[in-house]
N, C-alpha and C positions, 0 to 999 in steps of 0.2 A: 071514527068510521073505518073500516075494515073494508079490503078492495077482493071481487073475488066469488068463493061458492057462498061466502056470506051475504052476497049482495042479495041473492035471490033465494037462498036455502032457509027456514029456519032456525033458530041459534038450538034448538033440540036435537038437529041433525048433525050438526059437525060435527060431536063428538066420535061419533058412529064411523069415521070416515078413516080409523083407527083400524077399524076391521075388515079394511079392503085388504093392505097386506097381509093380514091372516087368513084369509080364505084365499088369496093365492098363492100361500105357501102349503097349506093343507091340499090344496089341490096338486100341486106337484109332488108332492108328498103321496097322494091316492096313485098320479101314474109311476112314481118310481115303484109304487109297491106292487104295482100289475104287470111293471113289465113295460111299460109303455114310451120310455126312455129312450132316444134313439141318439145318445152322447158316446157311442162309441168309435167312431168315428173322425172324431175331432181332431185328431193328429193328422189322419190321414187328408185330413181338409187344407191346416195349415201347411202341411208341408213343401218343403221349396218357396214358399212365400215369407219376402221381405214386412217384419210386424213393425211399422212405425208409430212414432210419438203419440202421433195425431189419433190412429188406431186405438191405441189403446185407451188415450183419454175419451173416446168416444165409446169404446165399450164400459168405463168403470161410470160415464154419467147415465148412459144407459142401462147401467145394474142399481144405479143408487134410485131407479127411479119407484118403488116400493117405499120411501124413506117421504115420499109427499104424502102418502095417508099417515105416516104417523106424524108427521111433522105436518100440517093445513088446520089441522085445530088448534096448533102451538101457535101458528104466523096469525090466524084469524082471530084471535082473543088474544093477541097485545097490539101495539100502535105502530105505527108503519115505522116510526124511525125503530124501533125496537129490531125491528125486522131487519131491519137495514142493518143494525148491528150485530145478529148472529148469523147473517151471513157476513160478515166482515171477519169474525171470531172463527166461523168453522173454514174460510179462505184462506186465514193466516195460518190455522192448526193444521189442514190440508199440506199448506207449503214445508209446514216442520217434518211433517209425515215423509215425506218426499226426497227432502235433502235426509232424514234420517236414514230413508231404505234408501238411495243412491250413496249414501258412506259404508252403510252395509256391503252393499252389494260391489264395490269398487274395492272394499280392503283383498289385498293379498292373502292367498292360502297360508294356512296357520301350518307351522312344519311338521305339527302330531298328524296335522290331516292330508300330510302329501300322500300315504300309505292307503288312503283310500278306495281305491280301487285294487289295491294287490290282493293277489288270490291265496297270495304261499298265507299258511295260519303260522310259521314258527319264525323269528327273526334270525336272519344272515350272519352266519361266522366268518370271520376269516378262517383261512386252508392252514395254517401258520398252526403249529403246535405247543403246547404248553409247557416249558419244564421246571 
C-alpha cells in the first residue's frame, strides 16, 4: 500500500507527475528568452550580508524541490521500506558530496596558481647580468 498522491489519484496518473518539472523548466526557459529575468541584481541583494549554514541548506532544499515530480512515481510504486532506504542511500551520498566539496574547497592555493591574478604577461628577471 503506497501513502500519498496514490491514495487518491489513479495509478494512470502518477506517471505524468514526471512532467511537472518539465513544464517548469520550459517555462523559465520562455521568460529568460523574453527578457523577463529580473536576476541581475542578485549580488547587489547579498551584499554586506553574513550567508550562513543554515542559509544555504535551506536554499539547495528549496532548489531540489523539482526532483519530487520526478522522483513521486519512483516512491509511489515500490514499498515504504524501499523508500526508507533511498533516502538513507541519497543522505549518506549527500554527506560524501559535502566533506568531498569542504576538502576541496579548504585545500591550500596550488603555487602554479599564486600568479593568478598578475597582470605583467612576461615572467620576472633578475637585474644581475649574464657573463
Amino acid at each position: 500500500m503506497t501513502i500519498g498522491a496514490g491514495a487518491f489519484l489513479p495509478s494512470a496518473a502518477i506517471p505524468y507527475f514526471g512532467l511537472i518539472p518539465l513544464g517548469l523548466g520550459l517555462w523559465a526557459a520562455w521568460q529568460a528568452w523574453r527578457g523577463d529575468d529580473d536576476d541581475d541584481d542578485d549580488e547587489v541583494k547579498v551584499a554586506g550580508k553574513k550567508v550562513g549554514v543554515w542559509t544555504v541548506a535551506g536554499v539547495t532544499l528549496a532548489n531540489g524541490g523539482d526532483n519530487i515530480g520526478v522522483y513521486a512515481p519512483v516512491f509511489l510504486s515500490v514499498e515504504p521500506l524501499a523508500v526508507v532506504a533511498y533516502c538513507i542511500i541519497f543522505l549518506a551520498l549527500v554527506a560524501v558530496l559535502v566533506a568531498l566539496a569542504k576538502f576541496v574547497a579548504t585545500r591550500p592555493r596550488s603555487p602554479k596558481c599564486s600568479n593568478a591574478g598578475s597582470t605583467s604577461s612576461s615572467p620576472s628577471f633578475s637585474s644581475a647580468s649574464a657573463s
